[in-house]
N, C-alpha and C positions, 0 to 999 in steps of 0.2 A: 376374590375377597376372602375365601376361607382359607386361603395358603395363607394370607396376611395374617391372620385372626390367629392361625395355628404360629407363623413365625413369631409373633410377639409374647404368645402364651409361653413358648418352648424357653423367650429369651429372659421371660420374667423368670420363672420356674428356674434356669439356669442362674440367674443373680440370686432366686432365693436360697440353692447349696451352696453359691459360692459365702453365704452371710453368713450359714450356720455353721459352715465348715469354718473361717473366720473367726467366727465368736467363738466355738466350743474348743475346736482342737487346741493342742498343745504346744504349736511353734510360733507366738509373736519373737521372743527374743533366744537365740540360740547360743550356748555357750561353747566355750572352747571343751575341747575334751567332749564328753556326751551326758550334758545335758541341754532341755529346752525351756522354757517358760514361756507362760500361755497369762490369760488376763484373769485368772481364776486362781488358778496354784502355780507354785514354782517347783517343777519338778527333777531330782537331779540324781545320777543314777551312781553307784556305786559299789565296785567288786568286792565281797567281804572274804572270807578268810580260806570259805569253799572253794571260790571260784564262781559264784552265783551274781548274778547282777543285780543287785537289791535298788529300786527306788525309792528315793524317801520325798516326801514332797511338803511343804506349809504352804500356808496362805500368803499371799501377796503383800506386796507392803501397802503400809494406808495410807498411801499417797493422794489427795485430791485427784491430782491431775489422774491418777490411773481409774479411781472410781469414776471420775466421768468420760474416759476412755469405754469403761465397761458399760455407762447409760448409756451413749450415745451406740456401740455398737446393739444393744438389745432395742433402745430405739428404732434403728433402722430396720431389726426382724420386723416388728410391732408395724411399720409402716409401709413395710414390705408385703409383708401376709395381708393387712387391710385394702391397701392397694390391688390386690389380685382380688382378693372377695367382694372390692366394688366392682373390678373391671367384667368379671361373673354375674355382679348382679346388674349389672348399668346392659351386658349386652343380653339378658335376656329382657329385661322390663323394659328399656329404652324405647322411646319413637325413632324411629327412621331418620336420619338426616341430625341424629342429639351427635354430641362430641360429647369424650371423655373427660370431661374437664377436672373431675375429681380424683379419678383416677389417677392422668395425669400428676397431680400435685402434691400427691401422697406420693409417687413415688420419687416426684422431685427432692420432698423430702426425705425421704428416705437417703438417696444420693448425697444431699447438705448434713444428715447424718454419721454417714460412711466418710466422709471428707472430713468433718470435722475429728472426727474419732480417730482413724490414722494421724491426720496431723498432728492432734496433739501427743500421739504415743510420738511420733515420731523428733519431736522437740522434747519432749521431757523423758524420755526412756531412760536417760543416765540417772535422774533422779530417784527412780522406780527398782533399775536394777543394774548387778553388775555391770559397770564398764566396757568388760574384755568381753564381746559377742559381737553378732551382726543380726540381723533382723532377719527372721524367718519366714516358710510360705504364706502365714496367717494373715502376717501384714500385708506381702505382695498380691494376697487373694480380696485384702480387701481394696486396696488401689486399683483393683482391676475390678471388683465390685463397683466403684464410684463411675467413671465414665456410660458400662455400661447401663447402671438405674436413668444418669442422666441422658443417655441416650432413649432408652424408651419411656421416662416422663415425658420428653419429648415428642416420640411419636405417638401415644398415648392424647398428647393435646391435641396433634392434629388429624387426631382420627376419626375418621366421620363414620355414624351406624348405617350400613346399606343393607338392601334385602337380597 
């Protein structure tokens, strides 16, 4: 039972860099030549007259659809993080033979989170930003966030407290 306890802990904790990594870095949408853009700033680099690579970077556009790219991904930190400090508190208080049910559901949402947030960048990105790119690790790390939250909502529901 404590290999389980530790494998679930390890796979939450691993969804939780892969969110933050996600939300904060700098590669949702990559551009031709060498720049990236991230859901925060657009940052886009540029050799000046030294020979120096200067970046210069603004704010994002004010796009709806990107600001609620950017709730939904903080969303899913927020319900990510609670989700681990229930499954912490549920396995120490808990009776014997309780399921995680809360647990579970938080990080289901979390998952319904992360899904909804990629999808929408992924339908509206041309709105948001240049055309000429392709989507970077940020996005594909949070695709790969979504399964696995909803994989351990899941086992999270059907986990029984044993001694």
């Amino acid at each position: 039972m404590s290999l389980l306890l530790v494998a679930v802990s390890a796979l939450h904790i691993l969804i939780l860099i892969l969110l933050f990594v996600a939300t904060l870095d700098k590669s949702w949408w990559i551009l031709p030549g060498n720049g990236s853009l991230n859901l925060w700033k657009d940052c886009v680099a540029h050799i000046n007259q030294t020979s120096q690579e200067i970046w210069e970077c603004k704010d994002v556009s004010n796009s709806g659809w990107l600001k609620a790219v950017q709730a939904l991904m903080v969303l899913s930190l927020i319900f990510c993080c609670l989700s681990f400090i229930l499954f912490m508190f549920q396995l120490y208080n808990m009776k014997r033979g309780g399921l995680f049910y809360a647990t579970g559901v938080c990080q289901l949402c979390t998952s319904l989170s992360v899904f909804t947030g990629a999808l929408i960048y992924a339908i509206h990105v041309k709105e948001f930003h240049e055309p000429k790119g392709s989507f970077g690790y940020c996005f594909a790390l949070a695709w790969v966030a979504f399964p696995l939250a909803l994989a351990s909502g899941i086992i999270y529901i059907h986990l029984r407290k044993r001694e």
